[in-house]
Every structure is written in structure tokens, then in C-alpha cells.
C-alpha positions as CSV (number, residue, x, y, z in Angstrom):
1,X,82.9,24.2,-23.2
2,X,82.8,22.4,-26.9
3,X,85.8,23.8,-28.9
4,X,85.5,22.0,-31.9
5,X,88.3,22.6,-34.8
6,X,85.8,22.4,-37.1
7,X,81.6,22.4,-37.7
8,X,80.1,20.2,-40.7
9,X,76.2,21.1,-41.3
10,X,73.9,19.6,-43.6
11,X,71.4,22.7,-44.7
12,X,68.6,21.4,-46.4
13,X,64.7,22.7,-47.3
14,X,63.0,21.9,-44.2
15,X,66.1,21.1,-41.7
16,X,69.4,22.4,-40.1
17,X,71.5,19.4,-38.7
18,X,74.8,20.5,-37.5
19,X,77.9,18.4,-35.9
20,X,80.9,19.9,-33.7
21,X,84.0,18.0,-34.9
22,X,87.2,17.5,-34.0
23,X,88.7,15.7,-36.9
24,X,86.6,12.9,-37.8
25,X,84.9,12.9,-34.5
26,X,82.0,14.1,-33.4
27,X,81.8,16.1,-29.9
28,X,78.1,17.4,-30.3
29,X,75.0,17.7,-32.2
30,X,72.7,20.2,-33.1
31,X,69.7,20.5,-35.1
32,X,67.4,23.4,-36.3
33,X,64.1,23.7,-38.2
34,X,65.4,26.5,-40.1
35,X,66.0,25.2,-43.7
36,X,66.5,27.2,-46.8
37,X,62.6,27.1,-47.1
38,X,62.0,29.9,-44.6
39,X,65.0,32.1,-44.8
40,X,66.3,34.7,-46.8
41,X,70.2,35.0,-47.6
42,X,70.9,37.5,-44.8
43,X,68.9,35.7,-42.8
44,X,71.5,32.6,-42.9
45,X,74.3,34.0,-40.3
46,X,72.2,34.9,-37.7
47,X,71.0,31.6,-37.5
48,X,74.3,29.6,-37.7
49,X,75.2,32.1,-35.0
50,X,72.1,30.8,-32.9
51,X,72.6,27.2,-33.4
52,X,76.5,27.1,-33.0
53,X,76.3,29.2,-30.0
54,X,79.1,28.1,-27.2
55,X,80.9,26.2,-29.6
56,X,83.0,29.4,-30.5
57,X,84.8,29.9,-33.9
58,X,85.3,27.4,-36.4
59,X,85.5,26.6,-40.2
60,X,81.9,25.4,-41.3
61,X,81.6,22.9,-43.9
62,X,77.4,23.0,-45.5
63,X,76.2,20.8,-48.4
64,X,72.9,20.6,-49.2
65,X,70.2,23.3,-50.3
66,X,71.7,26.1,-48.6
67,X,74.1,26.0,-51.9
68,X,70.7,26.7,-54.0
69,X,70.3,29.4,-56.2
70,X,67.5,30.1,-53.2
71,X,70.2,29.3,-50.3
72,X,72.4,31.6,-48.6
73,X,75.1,31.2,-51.6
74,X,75.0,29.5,-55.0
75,X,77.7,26.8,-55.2
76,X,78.1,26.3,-58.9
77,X,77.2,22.7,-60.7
78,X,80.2,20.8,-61.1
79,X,79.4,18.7,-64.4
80,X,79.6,14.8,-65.0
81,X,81.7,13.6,-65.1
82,X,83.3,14.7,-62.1
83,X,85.4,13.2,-59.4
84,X,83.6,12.1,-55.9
85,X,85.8,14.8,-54.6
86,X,83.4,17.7,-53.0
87,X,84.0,20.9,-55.0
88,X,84.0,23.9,-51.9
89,X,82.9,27.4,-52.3
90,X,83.3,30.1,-50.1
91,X,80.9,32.6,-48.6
92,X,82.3,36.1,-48.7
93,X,82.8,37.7,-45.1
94,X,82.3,34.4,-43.3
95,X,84.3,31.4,-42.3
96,X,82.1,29.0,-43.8
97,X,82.2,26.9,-47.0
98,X,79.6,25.0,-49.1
99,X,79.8,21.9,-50.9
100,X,78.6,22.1,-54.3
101,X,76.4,20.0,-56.5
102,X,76.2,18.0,-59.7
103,X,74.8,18.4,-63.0
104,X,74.5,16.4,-65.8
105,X,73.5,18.0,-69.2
106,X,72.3,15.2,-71.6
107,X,70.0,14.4,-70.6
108,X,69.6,17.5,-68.3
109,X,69.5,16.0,-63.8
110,X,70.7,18.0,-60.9
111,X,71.7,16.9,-57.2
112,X,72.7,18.8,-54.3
113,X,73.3,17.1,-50.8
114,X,73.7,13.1,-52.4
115,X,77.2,14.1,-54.0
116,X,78.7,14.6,-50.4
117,X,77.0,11.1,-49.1
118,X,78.6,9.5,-52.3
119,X,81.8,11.2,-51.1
120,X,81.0,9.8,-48.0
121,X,80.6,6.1,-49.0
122,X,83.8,7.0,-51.2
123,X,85.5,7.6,-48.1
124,X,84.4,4.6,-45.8
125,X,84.7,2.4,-49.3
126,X,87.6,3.8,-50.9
127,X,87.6,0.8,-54.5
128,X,83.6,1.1,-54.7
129,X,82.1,1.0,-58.4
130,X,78.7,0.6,-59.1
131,X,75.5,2.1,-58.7
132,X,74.6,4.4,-55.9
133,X,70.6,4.4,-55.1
134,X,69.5,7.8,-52.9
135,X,65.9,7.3,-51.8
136,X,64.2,10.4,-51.3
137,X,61.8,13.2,-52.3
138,X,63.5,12.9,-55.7
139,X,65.4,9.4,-55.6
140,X,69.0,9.1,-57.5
141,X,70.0,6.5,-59.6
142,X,74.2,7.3,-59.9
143,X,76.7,5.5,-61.6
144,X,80.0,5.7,-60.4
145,X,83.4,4.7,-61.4
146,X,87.1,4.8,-60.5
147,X,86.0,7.7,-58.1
148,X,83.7,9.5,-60.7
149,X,80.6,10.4,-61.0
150,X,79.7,8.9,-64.6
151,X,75.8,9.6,-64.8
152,X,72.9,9.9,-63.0
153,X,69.0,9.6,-63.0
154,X,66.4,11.3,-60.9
155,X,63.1,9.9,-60.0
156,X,60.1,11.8,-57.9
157,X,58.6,8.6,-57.0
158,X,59.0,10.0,-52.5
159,X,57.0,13.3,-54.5
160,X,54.4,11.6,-56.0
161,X,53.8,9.2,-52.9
162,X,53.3,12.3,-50.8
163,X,51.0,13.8,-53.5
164,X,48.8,10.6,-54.2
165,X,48.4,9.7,-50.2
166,X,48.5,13.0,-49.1
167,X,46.2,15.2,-52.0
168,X,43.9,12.8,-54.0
169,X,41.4,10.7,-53.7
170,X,43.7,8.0,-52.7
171,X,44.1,9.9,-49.3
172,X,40.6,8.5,-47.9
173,X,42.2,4.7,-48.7
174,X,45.8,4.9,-48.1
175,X,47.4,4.6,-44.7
176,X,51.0,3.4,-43.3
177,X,51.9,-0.4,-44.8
178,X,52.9,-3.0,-42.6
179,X,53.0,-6.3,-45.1
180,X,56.1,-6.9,-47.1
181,X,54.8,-9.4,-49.1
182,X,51.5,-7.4,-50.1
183,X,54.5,-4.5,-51.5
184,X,56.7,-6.7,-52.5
185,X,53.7,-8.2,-54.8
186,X,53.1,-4.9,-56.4
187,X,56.6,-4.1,-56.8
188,X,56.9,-7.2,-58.9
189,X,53.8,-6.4,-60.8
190,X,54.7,-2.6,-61.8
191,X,58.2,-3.7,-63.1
192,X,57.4,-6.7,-65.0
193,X,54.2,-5.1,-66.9
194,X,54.3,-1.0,-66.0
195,X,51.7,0.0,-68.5
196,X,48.9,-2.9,-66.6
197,X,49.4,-2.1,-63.5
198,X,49.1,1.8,-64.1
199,X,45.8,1.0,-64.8
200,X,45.7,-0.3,-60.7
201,X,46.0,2.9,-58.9
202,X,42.2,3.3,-58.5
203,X,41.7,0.4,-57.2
204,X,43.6,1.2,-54.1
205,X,40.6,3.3,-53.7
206,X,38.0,1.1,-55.0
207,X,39.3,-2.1,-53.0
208,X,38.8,-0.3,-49.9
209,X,35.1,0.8,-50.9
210,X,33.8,-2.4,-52.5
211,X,36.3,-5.3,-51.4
212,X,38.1,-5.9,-48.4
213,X,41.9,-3.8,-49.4
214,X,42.4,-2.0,-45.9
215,X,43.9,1.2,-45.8
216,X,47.4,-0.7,-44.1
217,X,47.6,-3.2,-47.6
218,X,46.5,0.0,-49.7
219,X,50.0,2.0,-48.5
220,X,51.9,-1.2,-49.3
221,X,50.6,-1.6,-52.5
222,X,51.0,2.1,-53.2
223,X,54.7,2.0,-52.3
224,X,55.3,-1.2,-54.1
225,X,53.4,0.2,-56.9
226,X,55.7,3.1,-57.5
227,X,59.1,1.8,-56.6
228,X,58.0,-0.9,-59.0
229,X,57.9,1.7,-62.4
230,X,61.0,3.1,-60.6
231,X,63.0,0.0,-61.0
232,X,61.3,-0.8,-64.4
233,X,62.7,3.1,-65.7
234,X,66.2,2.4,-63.7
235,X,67.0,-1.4,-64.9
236,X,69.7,0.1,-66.6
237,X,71.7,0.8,-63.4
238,X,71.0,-2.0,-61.2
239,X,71.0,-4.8,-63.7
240,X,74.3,-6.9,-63.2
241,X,75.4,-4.3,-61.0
242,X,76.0,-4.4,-57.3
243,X,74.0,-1.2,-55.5
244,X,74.7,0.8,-52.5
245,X,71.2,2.3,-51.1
246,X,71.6,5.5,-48.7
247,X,69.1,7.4,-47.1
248,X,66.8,7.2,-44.0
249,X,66.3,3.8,-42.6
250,X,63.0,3.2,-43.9
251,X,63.3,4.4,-46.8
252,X,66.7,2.3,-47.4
253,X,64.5,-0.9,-45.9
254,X,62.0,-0.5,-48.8
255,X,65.0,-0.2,-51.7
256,X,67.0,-3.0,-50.2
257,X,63.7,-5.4,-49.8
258,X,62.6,-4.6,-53.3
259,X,65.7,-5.2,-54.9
260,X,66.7,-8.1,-52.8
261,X,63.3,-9.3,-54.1
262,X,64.3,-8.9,-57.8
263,X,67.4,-10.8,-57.3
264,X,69.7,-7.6,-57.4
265,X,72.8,-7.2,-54.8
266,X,72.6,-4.4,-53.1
267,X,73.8,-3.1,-49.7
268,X,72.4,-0.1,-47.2
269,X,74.3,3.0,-45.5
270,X,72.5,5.3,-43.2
271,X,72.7,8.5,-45.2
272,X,73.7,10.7,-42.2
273,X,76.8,8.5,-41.8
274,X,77.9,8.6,-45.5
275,X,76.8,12.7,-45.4
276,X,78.6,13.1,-42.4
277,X,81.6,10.6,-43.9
278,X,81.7,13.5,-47.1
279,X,82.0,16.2,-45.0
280,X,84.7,15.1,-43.1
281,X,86.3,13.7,-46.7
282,X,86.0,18.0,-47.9
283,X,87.5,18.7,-44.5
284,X,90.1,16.8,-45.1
285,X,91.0,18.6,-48.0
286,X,90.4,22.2,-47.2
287,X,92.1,22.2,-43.8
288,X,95.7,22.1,-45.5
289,X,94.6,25.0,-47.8
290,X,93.8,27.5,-44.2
């Protein structure tokens, strides 16, 4: 029987992924397609009850969007700047505890779920400063600094990728990339002249139907494309300045290439380590409070 002395979960939209820990160790895993998405608050015990079941009792530790305003509790903003520290809050009736965001009001940004993976690279990198890059849905750009978390940008560049592939016209010509140099080319032309190569989106469509652009080299040029503006809007925070890059391995693949290909310094984390990483880093400071 797992008998773990504690349970970190990272509740997001779509997923449930859940860890049995004792200390910083992990004895088991669990995940669930149960995200905030489809459930209602009450709905939320009843299905930690499912997914933990045979694990027994234990102090649950949750970032992510199950500390939404549409989750199972709202965990308050906590505003910038704000220490890498996670900031818990406690659901009523239950042994469980959720990590809450960050906000920044000028100008106005939200996160939920990257402060804990900047807790976590905080925790495996105790003297980092620089710039934190989360690719995602909505990517951050974070400045951090003697453990704080100074300022931060978001940018729905993973958004409009799944929009322009997925919903317009560009869906008949765009398919998965598999040539670096044909994204690295169009990451280079969106960040040194964004407003020309705006003017290239079409032609991912129109290559394909007059010229000889295959669906593979349309992807590439898509993603290169929009990381490229990215950049261009975000120079601010990776110029001069080393960057860590956390998130899913392909996603951290595409960041690190395209800034390696600028000439920036940056570095990659898987983002369930440095999520994990933060949870055990809240852990660590509730479990003398209990």
C-alpha cells in the first residue's frame, strides 16, 4: 500500500496530474482528464477522492487552474513584486491547499501554475537571476531577481498557432514541421522586420497552392513566424540576459533553438520537474505550520 506523507497535484484546464510523495520523493503517479474545464466546485472532492484512491489521507498541495475564480477555490493574486515563495490557501473542510498566482497591475498580466515552476527552478537553482521563458498556450516572459518576481509579460503566440493551423485557411497548408533551418529562417525574418513579414502569413497558403512550400516547411515557417514577433515584443527580457526556458520538451526545443539562433544564452528545464520542484519548495514550508 502507498502511504505517502504528502500528495502534490498540478490541476490545470484540460488535466489532473498527481504525485504521492514522501518528502521530496516520488512513490507514485497519477493522472486524470478531469481539469477545471469540466467540473464544477463540488464536483472537485469527489474526484481527488477517485484519483488518490489507496493512497489514504494526506496533505494535498494544487497549483494551477484549480485556484481560478472557475476552480474549486480562488487563491488570491499575490502582486509583483512578490517573492518566488508559493503563497498557500486553504480549502475549507478539506486537507488540501492551493498555490496561488501572480499578478501584475501596470501593465495589467496574470499567471497561475508558472509561479510554482519558477519556485521550482528557485529551488533546484537557489542564486538564479534572469529571465524565466514559460512556453505555452499563453507563453511568459518573467524577470526575476534576488528571489522575486520583478515583472512579467504574456504572449498567446501557443493560442494563435492553434487558431491559425487549426481554424483558418492556413489549416488546408499547415502540417507538423520537421526542418530547423526552414523555422529558424522565419524566426530570423519576423524579429528583424515584424511589420514585412506580417505581410507573409498568406503565403504559407499560397506557397502550397502555386509554388512548391509543403505542408511540413509551411508548420516550420508558421512556428518560426510567430516565435519570431514574440522575441521582437520580448527583446527587452532576453537581451544581455541569460534565460531559463521551461515547459514541455518540444516546446522548450523550439525557444532554446530560436534563441540559441539569435545569439541569446539560455538554458531548458522540463516544466514538470521545476512544477513538481515548487511544490515540494510549498511543502517544505507548510509542513512545519501542521
Amino acid at each position: 500500500m502507498i502511504r505517502p506523507e504528502w500528495i502534490a497535484a498540478d490541476w490545470g484546464t484540460t488535466n489532473l496530474r498527481i504525485w504521492a510523495m514522501d518528502g521530496d520523493r516520488i512513490l507514485e503517479s497519477r493522472s486524470s482528464s478531469d481539469g477545471m474545464g469540466v467540473l464544477k466546485p463540488d464536483q472537485y472532492p469527489a474526484v481527488l477522492a477517485r484519483v488518490i484512491d489507496g493512497w489514504g489521507k494526506a496533505p494535498v498541495i494544487a497549483c494551477g487552474m484549480v485556484g481560478s475564480r472557475q476552480g474549486w477555490r480562488e487563491a488570491p493574486y499575490t502582486a509583483t513584486p512578490t517573492l518566488v515563495s508559493p503563497h498557500l490557501v486553504a480549502v475549507p473542510g478539506q486537507d488540501v491547499w492551493i498555490v496561488s498566482g501572480v499578478k501584475q497591475m501596470d501593465p495589467p498580466d496574470v499567471m497561475r501554475g508558472e509561479e510554482t515552476q519558477i519556485a521550482g527552478l528557485l529551488k533546484r537553482m537557489p542564486t538564479f537571476s534572469g529571465t524565466v521563458c514559460l512556453p505555452g498556450t499563453h507563453t511568459k516572459w518573467v524577470r526575476v531577481e534576488d528571489g522575486e518576481i520583478i515583472s512579467f509579460q504574456s504572449f498567446m503566440t501557443g493560442e494563435l498557432y492553434s487558431l491559425l493551423s487549426n481554424q483558418s485557411v492556413l489549416r488546408h497548408s499547415v502540417g507538423d514541421g520537421d526542418d530547423p533551418a526552414e523555422f529558424m529562417r522565419a524566426v530570423k525574418e519576423a524579429l528583424d522586420d515584424p511589420t514585412a513579414s506580417f505581410g507573409r502569413l498568406f503565403q504559407l497558403r499560397a506557397g502550397g497552392l502555386v509554388g512548391d512550400l509543403t505542408r511540413e516547411k509551411a508548420g516550420d515557417r508558421l512556428s518560426g513566424l510567430l516565435i519570431g514577433w514574440e522575441l521582437a515584443s520580448a527583446k527587452g527580457y532576453w537581451d544581455e540576459h541569460e534565460v531559463m526556458v521551461i515547459g514541455a520538451p518540444r516546446l522548450f526545443a523550439l525557444y532554446h533553438e530560436a534563441l540559441q539562433g539569435i545569439g541569446a544564452a539560455s538554458s531548458v528545464m522540463s516544466g514538470e520537474d521545476a512544477t513538481l520542484a515548487g511544490l515540494c519548495a510549498a511543502w517544505s514550508n507548510l509542513k512545519d505550520t501542521l
